[in-house]
N, C-alpha and C positions, 0 to 999 in steps of 0.2 A: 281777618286771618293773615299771618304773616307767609304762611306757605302750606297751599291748600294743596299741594303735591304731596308735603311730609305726613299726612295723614294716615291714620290705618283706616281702612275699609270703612269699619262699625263708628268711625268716629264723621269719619264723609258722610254716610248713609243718615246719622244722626243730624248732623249738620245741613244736609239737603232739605230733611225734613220741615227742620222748622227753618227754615231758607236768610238760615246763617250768611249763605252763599248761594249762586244759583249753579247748576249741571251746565251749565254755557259756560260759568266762568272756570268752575275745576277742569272742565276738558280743554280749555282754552289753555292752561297755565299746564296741561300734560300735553299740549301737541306743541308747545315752547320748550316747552323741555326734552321731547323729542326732537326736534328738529337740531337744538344744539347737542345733543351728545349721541345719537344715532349716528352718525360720519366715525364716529370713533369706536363705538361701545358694540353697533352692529346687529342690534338685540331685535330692530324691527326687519320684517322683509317686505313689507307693505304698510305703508301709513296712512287712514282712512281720514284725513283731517278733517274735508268737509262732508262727509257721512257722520262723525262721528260730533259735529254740529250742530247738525240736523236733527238725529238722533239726541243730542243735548236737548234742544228747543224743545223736543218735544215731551223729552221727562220735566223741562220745569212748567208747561202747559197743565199736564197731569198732575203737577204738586198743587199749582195753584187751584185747580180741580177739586182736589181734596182725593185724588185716586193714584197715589203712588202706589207703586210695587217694591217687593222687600228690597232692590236694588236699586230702585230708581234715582236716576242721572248719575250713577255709579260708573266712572269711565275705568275699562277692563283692558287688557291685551289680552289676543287668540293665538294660542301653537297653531302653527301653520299647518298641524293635518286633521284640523276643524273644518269643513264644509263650510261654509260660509256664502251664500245664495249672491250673486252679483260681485265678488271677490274673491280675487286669485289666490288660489290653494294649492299649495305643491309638494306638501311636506317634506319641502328643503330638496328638492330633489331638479337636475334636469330634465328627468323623465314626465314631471307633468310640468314644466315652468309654462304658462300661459293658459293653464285652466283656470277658467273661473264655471264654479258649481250652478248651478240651477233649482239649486235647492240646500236647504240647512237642515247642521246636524243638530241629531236632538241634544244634545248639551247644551250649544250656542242658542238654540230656538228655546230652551228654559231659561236664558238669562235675559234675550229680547224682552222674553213677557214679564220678567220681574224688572223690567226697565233699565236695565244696564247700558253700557253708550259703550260701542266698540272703540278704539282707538287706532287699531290695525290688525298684523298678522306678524307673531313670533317666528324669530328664525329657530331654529333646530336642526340637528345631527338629522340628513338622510335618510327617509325615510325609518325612525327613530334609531336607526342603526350608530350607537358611539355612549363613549362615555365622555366627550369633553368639548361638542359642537362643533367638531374640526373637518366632518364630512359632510357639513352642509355645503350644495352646489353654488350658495352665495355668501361665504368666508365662514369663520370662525365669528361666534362672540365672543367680546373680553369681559372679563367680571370686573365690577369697579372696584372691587376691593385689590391693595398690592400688598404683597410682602414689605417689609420695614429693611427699609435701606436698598431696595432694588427698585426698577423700572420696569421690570418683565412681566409681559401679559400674562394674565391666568387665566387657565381655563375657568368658564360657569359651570361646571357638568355639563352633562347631558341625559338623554337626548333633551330634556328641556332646558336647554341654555339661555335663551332667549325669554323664558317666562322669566327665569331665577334672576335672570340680569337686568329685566327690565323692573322687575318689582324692588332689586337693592337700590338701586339709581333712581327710585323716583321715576319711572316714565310710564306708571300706570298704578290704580290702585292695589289693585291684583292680578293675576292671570291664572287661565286657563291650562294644563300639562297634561301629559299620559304618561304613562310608569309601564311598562312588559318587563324590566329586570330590578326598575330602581331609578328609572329620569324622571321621577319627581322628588325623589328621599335626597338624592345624590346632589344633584344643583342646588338643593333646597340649603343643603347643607354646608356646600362650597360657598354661598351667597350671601350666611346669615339670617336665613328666611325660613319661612316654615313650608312645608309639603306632606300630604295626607293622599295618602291610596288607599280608596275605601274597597270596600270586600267586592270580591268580583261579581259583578251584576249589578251591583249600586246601579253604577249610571251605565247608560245604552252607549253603544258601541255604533250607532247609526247613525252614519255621516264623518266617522272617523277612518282616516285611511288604515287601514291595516297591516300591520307589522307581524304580529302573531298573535290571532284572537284566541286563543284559550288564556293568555297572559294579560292582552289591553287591556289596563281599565285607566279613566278620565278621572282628576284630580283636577285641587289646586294648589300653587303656588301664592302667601300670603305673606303679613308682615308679624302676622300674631295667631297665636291658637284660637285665639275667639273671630277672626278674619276666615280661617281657614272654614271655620265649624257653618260660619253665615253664606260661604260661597259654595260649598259642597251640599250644601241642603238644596238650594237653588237649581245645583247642575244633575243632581239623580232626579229620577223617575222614573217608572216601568214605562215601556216601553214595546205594543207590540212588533215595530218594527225590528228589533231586536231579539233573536228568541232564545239568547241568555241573560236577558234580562229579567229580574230578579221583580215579579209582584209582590210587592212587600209598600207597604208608608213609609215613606221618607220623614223620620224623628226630626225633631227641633236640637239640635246638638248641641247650640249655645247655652242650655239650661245644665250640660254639662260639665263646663269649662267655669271654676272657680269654686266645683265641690269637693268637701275635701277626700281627702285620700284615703285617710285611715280606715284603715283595717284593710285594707286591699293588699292581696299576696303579689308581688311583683317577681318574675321569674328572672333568673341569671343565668343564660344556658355558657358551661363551661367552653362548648366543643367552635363557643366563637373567640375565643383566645387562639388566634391565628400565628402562626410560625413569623419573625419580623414585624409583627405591630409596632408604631413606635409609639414607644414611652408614652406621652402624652395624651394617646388614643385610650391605651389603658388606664390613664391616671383621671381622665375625665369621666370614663364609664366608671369605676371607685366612685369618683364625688357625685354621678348619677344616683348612684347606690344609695350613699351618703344623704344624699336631700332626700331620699323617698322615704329612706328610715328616720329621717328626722321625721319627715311628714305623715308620719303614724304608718308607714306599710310592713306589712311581713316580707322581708329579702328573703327568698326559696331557689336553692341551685339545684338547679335542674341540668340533663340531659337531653338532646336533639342529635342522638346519635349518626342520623343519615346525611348530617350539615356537609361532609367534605365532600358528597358528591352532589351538591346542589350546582356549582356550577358548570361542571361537565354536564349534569344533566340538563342545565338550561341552555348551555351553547349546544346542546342538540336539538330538544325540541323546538325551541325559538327559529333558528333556520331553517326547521325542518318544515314550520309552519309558512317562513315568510318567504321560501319559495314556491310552497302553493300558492300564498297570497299573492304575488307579484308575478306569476303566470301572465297575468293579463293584460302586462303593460308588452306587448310583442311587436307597435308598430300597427299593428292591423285592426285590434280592439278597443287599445287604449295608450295614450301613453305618446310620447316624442315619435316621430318615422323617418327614420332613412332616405336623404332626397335622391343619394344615386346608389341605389341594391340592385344588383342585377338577376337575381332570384329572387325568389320566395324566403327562402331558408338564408341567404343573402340580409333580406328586410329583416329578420327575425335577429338576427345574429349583430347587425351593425346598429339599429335601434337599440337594441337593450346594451348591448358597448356603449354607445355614446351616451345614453340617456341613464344608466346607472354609473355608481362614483366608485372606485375600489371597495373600500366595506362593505356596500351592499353588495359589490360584484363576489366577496369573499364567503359572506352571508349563503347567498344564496347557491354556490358552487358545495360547499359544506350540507346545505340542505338537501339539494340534490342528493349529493355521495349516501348520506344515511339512508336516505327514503328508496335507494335502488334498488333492484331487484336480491342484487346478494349481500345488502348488508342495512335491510329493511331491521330484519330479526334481531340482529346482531347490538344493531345502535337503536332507532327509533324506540322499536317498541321495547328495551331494554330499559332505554330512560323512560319511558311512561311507568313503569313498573317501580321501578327509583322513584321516580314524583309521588307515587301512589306512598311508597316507605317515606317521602319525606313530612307527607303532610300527615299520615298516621302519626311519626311523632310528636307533632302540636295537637292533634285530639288525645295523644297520651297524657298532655302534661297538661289540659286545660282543668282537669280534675282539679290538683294543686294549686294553680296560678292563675290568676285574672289578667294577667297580663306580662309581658316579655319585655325586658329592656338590656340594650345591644347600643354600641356605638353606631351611625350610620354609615360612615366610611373610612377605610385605615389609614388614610391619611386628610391632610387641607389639600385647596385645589394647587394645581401643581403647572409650570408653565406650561404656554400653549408649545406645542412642539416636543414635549419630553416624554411621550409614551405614543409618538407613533410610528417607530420605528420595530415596536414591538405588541403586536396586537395582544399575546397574553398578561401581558402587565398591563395592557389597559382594561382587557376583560377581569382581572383582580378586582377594579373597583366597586364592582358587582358580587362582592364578596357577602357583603352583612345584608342587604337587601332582596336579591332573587329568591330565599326560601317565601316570602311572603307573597311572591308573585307565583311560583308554584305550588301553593296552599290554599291560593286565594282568598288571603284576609287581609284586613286592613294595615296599614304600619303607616305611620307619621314620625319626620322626620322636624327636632326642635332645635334651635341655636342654643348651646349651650355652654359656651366658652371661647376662647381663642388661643391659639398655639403659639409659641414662642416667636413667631414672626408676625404675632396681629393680623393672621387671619381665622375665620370664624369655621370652629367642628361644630357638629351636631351630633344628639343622642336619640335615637330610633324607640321608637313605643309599637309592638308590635300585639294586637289583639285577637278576640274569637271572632269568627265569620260573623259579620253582624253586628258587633260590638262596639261599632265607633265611638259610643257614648264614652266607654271605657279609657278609649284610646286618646279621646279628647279631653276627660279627665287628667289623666295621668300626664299626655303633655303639657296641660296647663298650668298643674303642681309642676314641672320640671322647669318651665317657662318660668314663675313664678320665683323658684330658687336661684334659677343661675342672674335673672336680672338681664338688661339688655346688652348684646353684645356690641352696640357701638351700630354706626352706620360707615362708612368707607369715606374716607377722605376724597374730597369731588377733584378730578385731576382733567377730567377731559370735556 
């Protein structure tokens, strides 16, 4: 093999098997490639070198065995608010830097057993709070990809920046992400990469820090539709430590990805032609269109009347959530402590200052206000009411359509530094994605072209609760059409 890094997932996993190569030597040639562009690119925040060695030896032990597992010797990077049993977890944050867990999350404990080889621990947006990895406590990531004729860093998206950045660069076969508005659709898409948020309850939410559990759900970050479909089977299961987790079989999804299309209604909902899109966002969802109706689909324009308040309604409920959730980092229960408070209420107050970054700190001030006494009525449960109209409109239109296709983001990634000056413009990029995380179904997010500056958009496939077959369909017909988007010129 000329470079067992450029691989996709299913072509490593093929390749381990019949020991093409060995799980020592692919992880060996990912923790070289990590070590030289990690200083630059930022994407690790723990690199597990010789764990993830060890863990090599021991899947090519098991091959020669004749007892691999569907992953086996498959080296992965983990978003840093994975649990991770003997490994520091801090999902990007001050507030836990120096925890390491005592036990694993059920995501990560289903790739163990399908033999997967950690690599390390993904940086990410603070406690998943950002659109562009800029409030992580230990810098920004840069995307490898750059604009034509510039030097200016880009953001990966967020909050999985770190997944999306380290699967375009080569520094892992895939990665693990979590999506509550859209950080895995979003980076996926900034990256040239693929991202799937399967329906809420897929996978268990046990052992993932929490941001806002009615919205978390665990995804992955891949290089291809048929990547994405083999690593998302692996990471669900019921779960009963989780009690909205979803008893349901986890389907084989790869039996999806390359059938054809025809006859599938594909929806167009009008009400995402957003004020200022530019040109080319629209011109790519057209040629979305385009490829589906060549590939035998019914184009269906549909209506999702309740879309302009999805994200007012999500910048409520989300804070609204992740300030009960983060209750418990106070200094006292959990979380960074004050070494000189001279109070009680002192320790409480200078701990979560120090130990949260301003977005969470804005986050969670906003969550408070709603959840008050006098304006509980008003805001909270006003948007639960709105969520309830939002997701009515997708049971309205599933009669119709098998499936919803939408651009993933209104614009390519954009430099680091240009949207945080202005936190609504960067809550915007949460635009085409949040109705699916207040719905709770799947949506995947495809590379499907490049913008006038050679960086890579993506087109979103948004499906029924439960339907990821569909959804994995349809992206792979999309994939299929647009052809590869190139991979990033290696600069650092």
């Amino acid at each position: 093999m000329s470079d067992l890094t450029s691989l996709t997932l299913k072509a490593a996993v093929d390749g381990l098997k019949t020991k093409a190569f060995s799980s020592e030597e692919i992880t060996r040639a990912f923790v070289s490639n990590i070590e030289a562009a990690n200083p630059t690119l930022n994407a690790y925040v723990v690199v597990t070198a010789d764990k993830a060695i060890d863990m090599a030896r021991a899947s090519d032990a098991r091959i020669a065995s004749g007892d691999a597992g569907a992953l086996e010797g498959a080296p992965l990077g983990i978003k840093d608010l994975f649990c991770t049993d003997g490994v520091q977890t801090t999902a990007g944050s001050n507030m836990l830097r120096g925890f390491v867990p005592p036990y694993e999350s059920t995501v990560t404990a289903n790739l163990w057993r399908d033999g997967a080889v950690m690599l390390g621990k993904l940086n990410m947006d603070e406690f998943a709070m950002g659109s562009s990895n800029e409030t992580s406590a230990f810098g920004p990531v840069r995307n490898p990809w750059k604009s034509k004729g510039s030097n200016s860093d880009l953001t990966p998206g967020g909050s999985s920046g770190g997944s999306a950045s380290a699967v375009a660069a080569d520094l892992c076969l895939a990665a693990t992400a979590s999506d509550t508005g859209g950080s895995i659709r979003q980076p996926a898409a900034f990256t040239g990469t693929v991202g799937i948020k399967p329906t809420y309850g897929r996978a268990s939410r046990y052992g993932m820090v929490a941001f806002a559990s009615s919205l978390d759900q665990a995804g992955p970050i891949t290089r291809t539709v048929e990547d994405a479909a083999i690593l998302l089977r692996s990471m669900c299961s019921f779960d009963v430590k989780d009690s909205t987790s979803l008893d349901i079989p986890t389907p084989d999804w790869t039996q999806s990805v390359g059938q054809s299309v025809k006859g599938l209604r594909i929806g167009v909902p009008r009400e995402y032609v957003v004020d200022g899109m530019p040109a080319e966002i629209q011109a790519l969802w057209d040629q979305g269109v385009a490829w589906l109706r060549d590939a035998g689909c019914e184009i269906v324009d549909i209506s999702l009347p309740h879309t302009k308040y999805a994200l007012p309604t999500y910048y409520i409920v989300a804070p609204a959530e992740a300030s009960s959730n983060l209750a418990r980092y106070d200094g006292m229960r959990f979380g960074h402590r004050a070494e000189h408070a001279t109070s009680l209420t002192d320790l409480y107050e200078t701990s979560r200052a120090e130990g949260f970054g301003k977005e969470v700190q804005r986050r969670l001030t906003i969550g408070a206000y709603v959840l008050s006494a006098g304006f509980y009525d008003a805001y909270y449960v006003r948007a639960l009411k709105v969520r309830r109209r939002i997701a009515q409109d997708f049971d309205d239109v599933w009669g119709k359509v098998d499936a919803i296709l939408t651009p993933s983001t209104p614009s390519a990634a954009f430099a680091l530094g240009d949207k945080q000056i202005d936190p609504v413009t960067m809550y915007l990029n949460d635009v085409f994605t949040v109705t699916a995380n207040l719905a709770g179904l799947p949506g995947i997010s495809v590379p499907a072209g490049l913008d006038a500056n050679g960086l890579p958009l993506g087109l979103q496939v948004i499906g029924k609760a439960l339907d990821e077959a569909t959804v994995f369909q349809v992206g792979a017909a999309l994939e299929q059409a647009a052809g590869s988007v190139g991979r990033p010129d290696r600069w650092w």
